[in-house]
N, C-alpha and C positions, 0 to 999 in steps of 0.2 A: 523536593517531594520524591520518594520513592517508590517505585513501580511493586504493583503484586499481581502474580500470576493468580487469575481467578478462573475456576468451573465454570466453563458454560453448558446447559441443558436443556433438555426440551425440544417441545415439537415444532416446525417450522410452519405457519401460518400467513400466506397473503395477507393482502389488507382485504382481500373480496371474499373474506373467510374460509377461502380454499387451503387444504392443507398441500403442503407440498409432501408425497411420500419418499421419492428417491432424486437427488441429484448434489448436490452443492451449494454451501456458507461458505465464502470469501470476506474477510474481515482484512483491510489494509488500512492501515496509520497512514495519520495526514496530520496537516496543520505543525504546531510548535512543536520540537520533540521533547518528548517526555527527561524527564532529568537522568534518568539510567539510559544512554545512550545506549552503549553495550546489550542492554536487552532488548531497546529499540531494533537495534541492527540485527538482531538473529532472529527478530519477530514481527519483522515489517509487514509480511504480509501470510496470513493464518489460512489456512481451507478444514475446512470440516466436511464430512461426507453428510449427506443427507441418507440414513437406513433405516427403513422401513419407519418414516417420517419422523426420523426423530435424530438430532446429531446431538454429538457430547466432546469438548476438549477444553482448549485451554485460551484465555486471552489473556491479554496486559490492563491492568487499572491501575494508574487512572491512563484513560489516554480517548484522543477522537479516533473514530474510523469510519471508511466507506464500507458502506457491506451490500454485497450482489449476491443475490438468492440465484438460483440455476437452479431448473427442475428438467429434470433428464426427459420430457418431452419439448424442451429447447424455450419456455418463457421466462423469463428474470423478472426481478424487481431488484432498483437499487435504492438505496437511503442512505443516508449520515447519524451519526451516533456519538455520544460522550457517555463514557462508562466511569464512573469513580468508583470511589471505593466504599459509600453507601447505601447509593442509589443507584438502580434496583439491588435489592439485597441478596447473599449468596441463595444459592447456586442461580447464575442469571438466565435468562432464559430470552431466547427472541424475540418472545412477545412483550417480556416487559421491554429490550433494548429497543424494539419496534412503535412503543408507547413515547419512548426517553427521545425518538427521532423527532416527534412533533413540535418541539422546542431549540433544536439542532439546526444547525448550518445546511440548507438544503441545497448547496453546490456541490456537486459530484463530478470528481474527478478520475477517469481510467486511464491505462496504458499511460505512456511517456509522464514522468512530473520533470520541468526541466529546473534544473538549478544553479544553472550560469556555470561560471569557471570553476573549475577542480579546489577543491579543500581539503588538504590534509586532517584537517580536525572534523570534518562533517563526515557524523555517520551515515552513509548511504544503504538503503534498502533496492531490492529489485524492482525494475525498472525506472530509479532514479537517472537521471542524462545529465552531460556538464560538457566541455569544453575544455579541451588543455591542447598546448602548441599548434592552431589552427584547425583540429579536429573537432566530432563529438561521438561521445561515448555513451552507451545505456550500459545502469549495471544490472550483471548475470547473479551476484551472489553478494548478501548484505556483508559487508565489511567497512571499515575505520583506514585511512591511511595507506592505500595500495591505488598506487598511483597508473592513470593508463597511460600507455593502452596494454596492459599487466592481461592476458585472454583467462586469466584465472576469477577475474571479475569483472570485466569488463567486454560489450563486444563494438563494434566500432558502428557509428549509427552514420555519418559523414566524413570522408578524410580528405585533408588540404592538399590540393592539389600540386601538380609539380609548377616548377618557375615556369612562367611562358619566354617565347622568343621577345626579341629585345623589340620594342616596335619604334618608326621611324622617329627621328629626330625633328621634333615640334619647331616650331617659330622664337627665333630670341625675342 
């Protein structure tokens, strides 16, 4: 399956039918990745400005995502979401994608996603974490194949410590 970069538009709407006038849409890819890895990883995670209650840019369909509303008097709301590629129809708009949540995965997950040990073939987005050579690493910048502790994408989240002194000699 192939990814399509789809419009998004529209006003942004709580569920308590408050509009949100100014702050922030945060849209982050979760779950299986999408089959265009490559555009997964330059698009892991999307911000739209909230301006004069209304944002407009760009996402990835098909694909799931968390989305966190931020209203620049500091209250959020978060949800889960699956966008395809018919439903809700172009140009999409939050409140349909807001509608599309009621049948969605309502596990939310922020900051850290951990993904065990380092994969050359796993595309990583920001704030994905793994482990290589007794460390752990969060990544800074979605990439394929740059291996840490690389500080151009990675920055170090734990590091293995040095050898300790030798300690005594146990019981034969």
């Amino acid at each position: 399956m192939s990814l399509t970069i789809r419009a998004v538009t529209g006003t942004v709407v709580l569920p308590s039918g408050t509009n949100v006038t100014s702050g922030e849409v945060i849209f982050k890819l979760y779950g299986t990745p999408p089959a265009d890895s490559d555009q997964m990883a330059t698009q892991g995670t999307i911000r739209m400005a909230i301006t004069s209650g209304a944002i407009s840019g760009n996402i990835i369909a098909p694909a799931n995502y968390h989305i966190t509303i931020i209203s620049s008097d500091g209250s959020f709301y978060a949800f889960s979401a699956a966008v395809n590629e018919t439903s809700p129809s172009d140009p999409l708009t939050l409140q349909a994608i807001y509608q599309a949540s009621e049948t969605a995965d309502a596990t939310v997950v922020y900051g850290l996603s951990w993904l065990g040990a380092w994969d050359a073939s796993t595309a990583y987005v920001v704030d994905d974490a793994v482990s290589y050579s007794g460390s752990s690493y969060i990544c800074t910048e979605a990439h394929t194949n740059h291996v840490p502790p690389n500080t151009s994408y990675w920055d170090v989240l734990a590091s293995k410590g040095d050898t300790g002194a030798t300690g005594a000699t146990g019981a034969t």
